[in-house]
N, C-alpha and C positions, 0 to 999 in steps of 0.2 A: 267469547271466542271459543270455539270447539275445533277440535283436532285431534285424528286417530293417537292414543297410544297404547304401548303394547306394556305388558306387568310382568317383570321379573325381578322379584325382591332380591337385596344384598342382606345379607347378614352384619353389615358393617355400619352401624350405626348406632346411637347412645341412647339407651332408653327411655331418659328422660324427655317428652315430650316441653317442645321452647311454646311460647306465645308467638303468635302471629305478628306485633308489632317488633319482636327481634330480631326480624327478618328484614334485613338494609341491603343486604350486597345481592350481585349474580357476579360470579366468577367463574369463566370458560376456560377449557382445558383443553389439550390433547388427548389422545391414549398414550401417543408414543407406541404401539404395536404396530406388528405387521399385520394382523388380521382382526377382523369385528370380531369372532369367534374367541381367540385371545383374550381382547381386551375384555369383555365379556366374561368371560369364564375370571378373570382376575378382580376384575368389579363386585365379583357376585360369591367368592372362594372367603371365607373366614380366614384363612391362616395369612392371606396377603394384608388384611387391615386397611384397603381402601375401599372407596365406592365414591358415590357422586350420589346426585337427585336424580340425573337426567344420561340420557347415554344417547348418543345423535349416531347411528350405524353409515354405513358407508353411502345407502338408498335412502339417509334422508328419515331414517323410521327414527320415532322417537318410543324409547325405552325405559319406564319408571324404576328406577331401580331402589330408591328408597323416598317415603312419602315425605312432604315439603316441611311439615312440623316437627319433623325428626333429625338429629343434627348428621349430617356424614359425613364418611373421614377423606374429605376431599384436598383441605388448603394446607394441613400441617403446620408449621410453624411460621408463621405470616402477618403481616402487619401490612396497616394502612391508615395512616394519620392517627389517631389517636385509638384506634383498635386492635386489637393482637386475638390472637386465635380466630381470625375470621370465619373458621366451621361453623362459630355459634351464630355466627351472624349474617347467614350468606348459604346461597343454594347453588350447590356446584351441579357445571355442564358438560360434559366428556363429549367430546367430537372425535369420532373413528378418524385417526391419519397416525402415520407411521410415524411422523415426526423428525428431527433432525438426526435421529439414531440409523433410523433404514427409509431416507429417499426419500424425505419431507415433501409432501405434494401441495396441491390446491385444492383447497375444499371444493367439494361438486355443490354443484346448483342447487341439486335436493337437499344437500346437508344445510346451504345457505338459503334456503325457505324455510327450513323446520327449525334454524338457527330464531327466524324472524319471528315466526309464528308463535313458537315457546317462549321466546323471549317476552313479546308484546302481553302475550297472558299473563307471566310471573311479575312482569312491571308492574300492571293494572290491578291484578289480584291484591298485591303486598304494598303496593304503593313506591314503588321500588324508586331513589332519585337518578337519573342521568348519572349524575356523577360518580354512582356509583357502580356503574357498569363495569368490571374486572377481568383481566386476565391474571393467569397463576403466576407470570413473572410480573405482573406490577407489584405482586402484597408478598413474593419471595423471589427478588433480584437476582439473590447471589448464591441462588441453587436450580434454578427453573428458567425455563426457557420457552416453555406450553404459554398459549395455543400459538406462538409464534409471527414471523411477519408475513404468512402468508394468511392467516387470520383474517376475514374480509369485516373488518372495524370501519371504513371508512362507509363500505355499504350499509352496516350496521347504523349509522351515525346517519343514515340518508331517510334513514325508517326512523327515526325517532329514537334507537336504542344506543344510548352512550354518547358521547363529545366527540368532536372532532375539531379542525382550528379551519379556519377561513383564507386562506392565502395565495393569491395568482402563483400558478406554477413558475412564470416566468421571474419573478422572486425570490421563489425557490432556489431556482436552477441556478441563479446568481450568487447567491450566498452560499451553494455545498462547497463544504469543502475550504470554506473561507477562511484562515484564520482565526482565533477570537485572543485575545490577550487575558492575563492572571483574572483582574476583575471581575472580566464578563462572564470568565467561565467560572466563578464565585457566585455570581447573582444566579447562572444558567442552574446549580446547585439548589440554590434558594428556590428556586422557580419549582424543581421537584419536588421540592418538601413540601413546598404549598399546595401544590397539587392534588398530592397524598404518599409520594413515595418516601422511606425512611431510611432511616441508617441503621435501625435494630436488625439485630442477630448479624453483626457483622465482627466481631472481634478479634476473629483468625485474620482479616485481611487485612493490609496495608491500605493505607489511603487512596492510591493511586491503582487498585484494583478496586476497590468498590465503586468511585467516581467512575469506572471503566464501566463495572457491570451495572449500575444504574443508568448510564447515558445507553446502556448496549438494549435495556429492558423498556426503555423512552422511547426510542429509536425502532425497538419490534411493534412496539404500539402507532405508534405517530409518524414513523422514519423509514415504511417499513422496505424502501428501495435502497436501503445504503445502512447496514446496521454493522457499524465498524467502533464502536465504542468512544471516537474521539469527538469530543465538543467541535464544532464549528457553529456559523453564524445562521445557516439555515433551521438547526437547532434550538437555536437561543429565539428567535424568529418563531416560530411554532408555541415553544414554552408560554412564551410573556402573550400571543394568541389566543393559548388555549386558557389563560390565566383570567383574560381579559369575559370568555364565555362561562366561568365557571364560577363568579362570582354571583 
């Protein structure tokens, strides 16, 4: 698969050249900026200490900003099932939007073909599994919030890139908002871990905020019309779904 991209290296990334079979994850982001320009300029500056692989502008252009064998300083401190430091192991995607800081928008159409396109290549290339298609609040709950619920995951999932659950909306729509009792929302717990979400790098919080910002980061993924932090039954519904396809 071939498709225009444009080269502007970051300076932010570890010398040390990985192997190709280290490469597991894709993990999509925000900028969180108000402008391509911005984020851009902060992707590609030494003194800020990030970058990505990939940089998706407003028009859909896609932007190399460091090459695929090189690790960048995209994920921070991060976990997912049995990995931590997902940098080494995972090629990060910045998509221009403003984010939940200044006026969180919808990604444009061009963004979400170049979303697709790049994607399908880095999957085939690296051997990339479903499973482990990412956003930066799945593998860091309890600090991130990128690339958000208006993230289009579900259209993602319709091309082949990533999971999604199978469920008559009218199901759905029955169960928000439902109740669930201690148990359920124990197992609905369990359900995350198995997944891949974790409880590392949580030890400043109380129980009852991290179960918050894990259901809230499940929820930006999967839930992404209703992300209010509380378990209910439409939740649990999804989980034990998606549980059932990822096996």
């Amino acid at each position: 698969m071939s498709f225009k991209q444009t080269l502007k290296y970051s300076p932010n990334f570890d010398l040390k050249k990985r192997g190709k079979s280290q490469i597991k994850f894709l993990v999509f982001h925000y900028t969180g900026m108000k402008s391509d320009t911005g984020a851009l300029n902060k992707l590609t500056n030494l003194k800020s200490k990030v970058s990505s692989h990939y940089f998706i502008n407003k028009n859909g252009e896609i932007i190399v900003l460091v090459p695929d064998l090189y690790v960048a300083w995209h994920a921070g401190k991060s976990y997912w099932k049995n990995y931590n430091s997902l940098n080494k192991h995972s090629i990060g995607i910045e998509v221009s939007n403003p984010g939940h800081q200044y006026n969180y928008k919808i990604f444009s159409k061009k963004q979400i073909r170049s979303i697709i396109k790049l994607s399908k290549y880095l999957i085939k290339k690296y051997k990339i599994n479903n499973k482990n298609i990412l956003g930066h609040s799945d593998i860091a709950p309890f600090r991130k919030k990128d690339p958000g619920e208006k993230f289009p995951w579900k259209i993602l999932a319709k091309n082949k890139i990533g999971v999604w659950y199978s469920l008559p909306n009218l199901i759905l729509k029955k169960n928000r908002l439902k109740k669930t009792d201690y148990k359920t929302n124990n197992n609905f717990i369990k359900n995350l871990i198995k997944i891949g979400y974790t409880f590392k790098n949580s030890k400043i919080l109380k129980k009852n905020q991290i179960i918050k910002l894990l259901t809230k980061s499940f929820q930006r993924r999967y839930r992404q019309n209703l992300v209010n932090g509380k378990i209910d039954k439409e939740c649990v519904l999804i989980s034990e779904n998606l549980l059932k396809k990822l096996k």
